[in-house]
N, C-alpha and C positions, 0 to 999 in steps of 0.2 A: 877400475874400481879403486877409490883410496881407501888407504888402510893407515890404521895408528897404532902401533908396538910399544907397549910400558908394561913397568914390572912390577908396579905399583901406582895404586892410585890412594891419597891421604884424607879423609876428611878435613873439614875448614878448621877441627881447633889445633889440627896439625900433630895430635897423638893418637885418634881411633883412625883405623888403619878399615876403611869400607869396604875397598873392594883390593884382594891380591889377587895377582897374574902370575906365575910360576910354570913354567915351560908349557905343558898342554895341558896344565889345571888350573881351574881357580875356584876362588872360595869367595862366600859371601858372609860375611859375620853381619847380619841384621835383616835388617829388608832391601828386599829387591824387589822394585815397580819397574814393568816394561813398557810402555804402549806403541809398541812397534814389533816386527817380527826379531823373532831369536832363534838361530840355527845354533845347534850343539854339537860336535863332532867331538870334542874331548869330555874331560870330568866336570862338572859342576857340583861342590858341596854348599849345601842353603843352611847355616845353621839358627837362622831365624824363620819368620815370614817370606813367602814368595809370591808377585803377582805379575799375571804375564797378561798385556791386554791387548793381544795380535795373536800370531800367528807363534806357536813352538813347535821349532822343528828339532827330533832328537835323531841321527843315525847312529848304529851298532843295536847295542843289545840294553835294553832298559828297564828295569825294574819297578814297578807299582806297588806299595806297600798293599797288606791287606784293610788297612782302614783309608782306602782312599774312596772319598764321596764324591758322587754324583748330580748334579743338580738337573730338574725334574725339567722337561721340556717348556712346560708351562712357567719354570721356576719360583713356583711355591714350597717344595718340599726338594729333599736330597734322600738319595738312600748310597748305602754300600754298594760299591764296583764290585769288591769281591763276593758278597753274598747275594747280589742279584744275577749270575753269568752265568749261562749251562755247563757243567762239570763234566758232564760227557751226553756224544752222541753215536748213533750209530745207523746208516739207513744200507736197508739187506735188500735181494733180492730171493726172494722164495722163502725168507728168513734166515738161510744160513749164511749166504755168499753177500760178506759185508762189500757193499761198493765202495762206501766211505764210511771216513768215524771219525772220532775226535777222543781220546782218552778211553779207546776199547783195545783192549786185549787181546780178543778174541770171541767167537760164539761157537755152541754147541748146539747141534741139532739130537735133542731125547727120544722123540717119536712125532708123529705128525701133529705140527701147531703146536709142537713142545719147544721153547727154546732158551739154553741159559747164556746171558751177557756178561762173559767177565771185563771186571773196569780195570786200568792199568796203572792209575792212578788212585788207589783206598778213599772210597769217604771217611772221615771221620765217625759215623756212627749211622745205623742204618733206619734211621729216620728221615730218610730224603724220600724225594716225590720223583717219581718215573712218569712221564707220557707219553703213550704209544699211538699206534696209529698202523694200520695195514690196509692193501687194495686185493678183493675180491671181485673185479670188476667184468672178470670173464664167466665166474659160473650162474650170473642174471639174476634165479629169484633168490639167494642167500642176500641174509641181513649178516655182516660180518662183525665181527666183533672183537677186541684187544684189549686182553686184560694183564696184570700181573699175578703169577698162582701165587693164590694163597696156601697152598699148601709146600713150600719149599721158603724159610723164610726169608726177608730180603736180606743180603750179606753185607759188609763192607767192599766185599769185591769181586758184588755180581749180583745180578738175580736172573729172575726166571720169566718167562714172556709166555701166552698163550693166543693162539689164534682161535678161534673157534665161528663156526658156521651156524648159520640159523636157516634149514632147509621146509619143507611143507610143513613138517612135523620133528623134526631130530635137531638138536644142537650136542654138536659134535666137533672136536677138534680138528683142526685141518690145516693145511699149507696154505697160507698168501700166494695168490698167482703172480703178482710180480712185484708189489714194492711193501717193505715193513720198515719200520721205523719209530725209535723211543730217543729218550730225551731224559736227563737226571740233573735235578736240582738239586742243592744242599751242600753240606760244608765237606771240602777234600779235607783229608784227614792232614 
């Protein structure tokens, strides 16, 4: 593979300075167009426009602003990276015994089909949206059902999960036989 080492490159009127090279950083004072692949292993500062029309490869640890947009698959419309992502997740087994998670803390089991999620990470304000979801799929004629109690309010860091059973005639709280699972949308605090 060849390779070309400079420590400097000058624009054509020979005073604005485009692109510097500085041991394992460089910097771009304007715009940068790619259309080819760009691997990154060191710093890169943009302090104009940036356009990459290939492939960008970043290794270590990278940072996305919170106003980084999205464009739409169809590419009609863009929305926010950060305001469209799930802020946490958590999927249990019986409801207490988390398998996995994503930004949970922990859970507690209250009484049966009672359960509270604490998040590990604070929402900003407790206007987010929770979707749950549980399998009853061993007790046959139950209609199952997952809600959030409304009687415990939601928190910034946590809330409250209900399972509940719909038998001949009784809806009553109850254990998930083996998979629950919710989901929070909304702003980290």
């Amino acid at each position: 593979m060849s390779e070309i080492r400079v420590d400097k490159i000058q624009g054509t009127s020979g005073t604005d300075t485009a692109i510097t090279l500085s041991g394992a950083n460089s910097t771009v004072n304007g715009t940068l167009n790619v259309d080819g692949a760009v691997t990154l292993d060191t710093t890169l500062g943009v302090t104009g426009n940036s356009t990459v029309g290939g492939t960008f490869g970043v290794t270590g640890v990278h940072t996305i602003g919170n106003n980084a947009v999205v464009t739409s698959e169809g590419g009609a419309v863009t929305s926010n990276l950060a305001q469209g992502s799930i802020k946490a997740w958590c999927r249990s087994n019986n409801g207490t015994v988390a398998v996995d998670s994503f930004n949970i803390s922990g859970t507690t089991d209250n009484a049966a089909g009672d359960y509270d999620i604490q998040i590990n990470n604070n929402m900003s304000n407790a206007n987010y949206a929770v979707i749950t979801g549980a399998d009853d799929l061993q007790d046959g004629a139950k209609i199952f059902a997952t809600m959030i109690d409304q009687s415990q309010a939601i928190a910034t860091t946590g809330y409250e999960v209900v399972f509940k059973g719909v038998g001949h005639s009784a809806f009553a709280k109850t254990d998930p036989n083996t998979l629950s699972a919710s989901s929070v949308l909304g702003d980290l605090a």
